[in-house]
N, C-alpha and C positions, 0 to 999 in steps of 0.2 A: 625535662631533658631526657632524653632514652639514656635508658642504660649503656647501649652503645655505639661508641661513634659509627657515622653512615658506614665510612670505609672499613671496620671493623665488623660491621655487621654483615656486609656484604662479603670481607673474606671469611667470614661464619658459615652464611649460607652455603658458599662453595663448598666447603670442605664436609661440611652436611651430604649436597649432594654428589661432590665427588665419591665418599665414600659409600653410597648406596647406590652409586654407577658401576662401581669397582666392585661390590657387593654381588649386584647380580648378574655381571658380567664371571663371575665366579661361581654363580650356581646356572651358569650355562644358558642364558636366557638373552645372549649379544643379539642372536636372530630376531627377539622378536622388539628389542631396543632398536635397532636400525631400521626395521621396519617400517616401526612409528614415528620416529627421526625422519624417514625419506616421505613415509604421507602426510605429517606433519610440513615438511617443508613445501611438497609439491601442491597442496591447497592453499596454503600462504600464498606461493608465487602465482599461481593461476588467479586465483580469487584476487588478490591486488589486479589484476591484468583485466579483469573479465567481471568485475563487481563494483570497483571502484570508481561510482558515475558521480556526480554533482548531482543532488538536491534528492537521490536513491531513497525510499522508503526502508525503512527498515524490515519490514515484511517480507519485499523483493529482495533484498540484502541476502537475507536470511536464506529464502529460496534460493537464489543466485549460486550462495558460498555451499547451501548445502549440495545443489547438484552437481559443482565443483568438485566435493567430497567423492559424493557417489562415483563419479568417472574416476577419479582418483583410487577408490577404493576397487575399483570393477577393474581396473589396467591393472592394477599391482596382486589382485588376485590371480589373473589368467599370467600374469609374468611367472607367480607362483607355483602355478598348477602345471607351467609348462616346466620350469626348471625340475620339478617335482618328477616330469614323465622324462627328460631326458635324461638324470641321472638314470631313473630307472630302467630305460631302455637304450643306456648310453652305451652303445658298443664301439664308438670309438675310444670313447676316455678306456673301455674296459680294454682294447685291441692293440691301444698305446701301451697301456703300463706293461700288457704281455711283452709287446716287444721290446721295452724296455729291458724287460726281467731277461729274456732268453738273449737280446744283447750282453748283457752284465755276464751272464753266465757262461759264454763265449767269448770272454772277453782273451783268453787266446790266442785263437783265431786273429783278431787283429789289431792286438799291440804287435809292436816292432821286438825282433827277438831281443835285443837288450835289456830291454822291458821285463820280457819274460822270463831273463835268469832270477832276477830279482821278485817275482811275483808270488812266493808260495806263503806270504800272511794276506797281503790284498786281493790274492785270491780268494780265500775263507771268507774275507768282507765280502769281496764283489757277489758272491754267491751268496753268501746274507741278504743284500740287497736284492739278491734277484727273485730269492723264496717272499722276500716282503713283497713287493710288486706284486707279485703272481698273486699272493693271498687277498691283497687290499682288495685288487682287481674283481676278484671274485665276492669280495663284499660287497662292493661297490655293484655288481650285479646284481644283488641279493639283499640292496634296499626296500624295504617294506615299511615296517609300525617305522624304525626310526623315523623315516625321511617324511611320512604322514606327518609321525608329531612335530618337525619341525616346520611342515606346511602350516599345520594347527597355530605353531607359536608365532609364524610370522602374521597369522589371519589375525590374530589376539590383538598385535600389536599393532598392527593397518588402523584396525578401528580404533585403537586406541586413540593412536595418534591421529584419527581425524575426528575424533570427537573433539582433542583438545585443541584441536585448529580451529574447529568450527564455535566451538566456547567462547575461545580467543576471539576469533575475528565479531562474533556477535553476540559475545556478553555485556551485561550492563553490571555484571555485578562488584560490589567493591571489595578488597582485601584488606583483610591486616597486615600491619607491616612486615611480617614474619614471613606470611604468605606469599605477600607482594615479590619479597625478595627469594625467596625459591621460586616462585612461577618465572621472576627474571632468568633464574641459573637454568631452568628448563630451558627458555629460547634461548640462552648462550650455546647450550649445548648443542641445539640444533642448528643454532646458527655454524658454530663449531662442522657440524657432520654436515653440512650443506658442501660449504668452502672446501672440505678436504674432498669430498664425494665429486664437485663439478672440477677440480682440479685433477682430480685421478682419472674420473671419466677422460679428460682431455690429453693427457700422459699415454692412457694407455690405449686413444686410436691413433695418438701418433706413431709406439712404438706397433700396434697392431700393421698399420698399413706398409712399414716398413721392411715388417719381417714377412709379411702376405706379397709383397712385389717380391723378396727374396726368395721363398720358398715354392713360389706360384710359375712365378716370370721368369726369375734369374737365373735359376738353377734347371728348369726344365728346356731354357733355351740352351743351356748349356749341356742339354740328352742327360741329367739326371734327375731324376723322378723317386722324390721321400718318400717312402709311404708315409699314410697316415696326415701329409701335408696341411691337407684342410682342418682337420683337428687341433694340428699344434698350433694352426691359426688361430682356430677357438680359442685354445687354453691359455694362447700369450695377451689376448684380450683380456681373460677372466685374470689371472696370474698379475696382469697391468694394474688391477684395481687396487691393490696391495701395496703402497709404498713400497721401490729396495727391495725388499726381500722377493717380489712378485718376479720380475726381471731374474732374475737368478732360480727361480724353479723352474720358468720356459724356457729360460737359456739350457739349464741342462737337460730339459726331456729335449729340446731343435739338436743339440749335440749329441747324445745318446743316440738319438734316431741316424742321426747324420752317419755314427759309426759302423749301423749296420751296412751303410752302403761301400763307404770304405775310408779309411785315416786319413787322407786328405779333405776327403768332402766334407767331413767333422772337423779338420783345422781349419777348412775355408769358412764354415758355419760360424764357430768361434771366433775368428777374426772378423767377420763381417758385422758381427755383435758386438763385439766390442768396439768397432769402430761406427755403430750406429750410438749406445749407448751413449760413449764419450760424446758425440755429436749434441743425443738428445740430453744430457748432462745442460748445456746451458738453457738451453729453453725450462726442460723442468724445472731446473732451477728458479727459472721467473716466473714460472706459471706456480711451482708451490711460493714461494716467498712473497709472490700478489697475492696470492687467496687466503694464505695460512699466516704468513711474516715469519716463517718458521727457514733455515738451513736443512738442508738433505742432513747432515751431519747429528743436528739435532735432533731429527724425527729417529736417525737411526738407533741413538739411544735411548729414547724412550721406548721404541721398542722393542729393544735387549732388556731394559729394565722391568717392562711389563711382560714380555715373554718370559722372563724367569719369574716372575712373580706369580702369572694365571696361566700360563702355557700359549697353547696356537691363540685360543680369546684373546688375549692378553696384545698379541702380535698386532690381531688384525682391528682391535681397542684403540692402540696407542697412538694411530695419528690424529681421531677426533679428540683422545681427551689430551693430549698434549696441545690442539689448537686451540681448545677451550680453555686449558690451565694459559695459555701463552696469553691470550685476549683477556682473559680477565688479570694477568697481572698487568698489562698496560693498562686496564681501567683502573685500576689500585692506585697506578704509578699518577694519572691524571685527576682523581677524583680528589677534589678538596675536602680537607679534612671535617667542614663542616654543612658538605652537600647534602641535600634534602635525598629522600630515597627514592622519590619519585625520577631525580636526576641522574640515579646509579643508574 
């Protein structure tokens, strides 16, 4: 008899490795966990695609999944390399947060005077805010060793993660049961970071193409011209991947910017957002609640809960390991109390 029951060993394991996800999600290493998370998954779903013949030798197998790897591994470097050079020579993100800053800073100028008898502590902020901008801006230019080593961390983890896809898919080798069942919570977890990953991706070029006909079409047929337009296209895509929280930082650089042109064209921005949002509120909805099983409501606390706990990580953490904690407690909930572990 094992010492302990399937279902108890299995919510062992988890909490094993939750707490060594949480662990090194805390010593700042989320970059190179996702990494091997997304190569991890993308050689799975390819190689089933593209390896999986009837009566396949295991040799060709082997080659098959590994050149799978390889193209996997060579796409997600040059993705790297390039994110790597456009931060570095991003002079839009740096040109945005300027103007953001010197907006805030003038913020004067055009609020409504009612506004501005009332403005002499939100002023102090607003001008906090604007020395921040300016500063990040300039760091954000003056990316170097950092942004290397996080290319480095992500390269660590690419191969990471496609060594153990390529094990997976074509090892023979067997485990113990201890083993067994953390190599499970491994692919829960990726299974976890797949589902929330192809459910964000889908979120955020809905809300992308939404705000790109606004910013692009709508407003220039109307003779007003954002600057920096194109960009805040970019960033509401980037911003998109982000449960919640993401939506609400491009919302307010699309508004900030809007204010430099003038207080209307910033309340029309903001209305036009909100009434996209609300829109795209039930669709999200079904696309996270099919992929995840998870409420908007839900995700948002997990991460309020993990954002106080590890910071920004912690933010952008909490939707894979909240779909992983939610999946494995309906495995809990269905596993009979005396399932084999092969069965977990």
């Amino acid at each position: 008899m094992n010492p302990l029951a399937p279902r108890h060993a299995r919510f062992t394991a988890f909490i094993l490795m939750a707490l060594l996800f949480l662990g090194l999600v805390e010593l700042g290493l989320l970059v190179p966990i996702y990494a091997g998370l997304l190569a991890y998954s993308l050689i799975l779903a390819l190689a089933a695609r593209w390896t999986a013949h009837p009566g396949q030798q295991q040799r060709s197998r082997w080659l098959g999944v590994a050149a799978v790897a390889a193209l996997v591994v060579l796409g997600l470097l040059l993705m790297a390399t390039g994110l790597h050079l456009a931060l570095r020579n991003g002079h839009g993100v740096q040109d945005l947060m300027h103007k953001m800053g010197d907006i805030l800073a003038s913020a004067r100028a055009w609020l409504p005077q009612q506004i501005q008898t009332e403005l002499p502590e939100q002023q102090a902020l607003l001008q906090q805010a604007s020395v921040w901008l300016k500063e990040h801006a300039s760091e954000l230019g003056s990316i170097s060793f950092g942004a290397i080593a996080g290319v480095g961390y992500a390269l660590v983890g690419i191969l990471l993660g496609a060594l153990i896809a390529v094990n997976g898919i074509t090892g023979t080798m067997t485990h113990r049961p201890l083993s067994q069942l953390l190599l499970l919570q491994v692919d829960a977890l990726r299974d976890a970071f797949w589902r929330v990953a192809t459910a964000q991706v889908k979120i955020s070029l809905i809300n992308t193409a939404c705000t790109g006909i606004y910013l692009l079409l709508v407003l220039p047929a109307m003779g007003v011209q954002l600057p920096l337009a194109k960009t805040l296209v970019a960033i509401t895509f980037v911003c998109g991947l982000l449960p919640v929280v993401g939506n609400l930082l491009s919302n307010t650089a699309i508004v900030t910017i809007g204010l430099n042109y003038s207080l209307p064209v910033a309340a029309g921005a903001l209305l036009f957002l909100v009434t996209i949002h609300k829109l795209e509120y039930f669709i999200n909805a079904r696309i996270v609640g099919h992929n995840i099983n998870a409420r908007i409501w839900e995700l948002l606390i997990a991460m309020l809960l993990l954002e106080r706990l590890l910071g920004i990580a912690g933010l952008v953490a909490a939707p894979v390991f909240y779909a992983w904690l939610k999946a494995e407690w309906l495995r809990w909930d269905e596993l009979p109390p005396e399932a084999n572990i092969d069965q977990a």
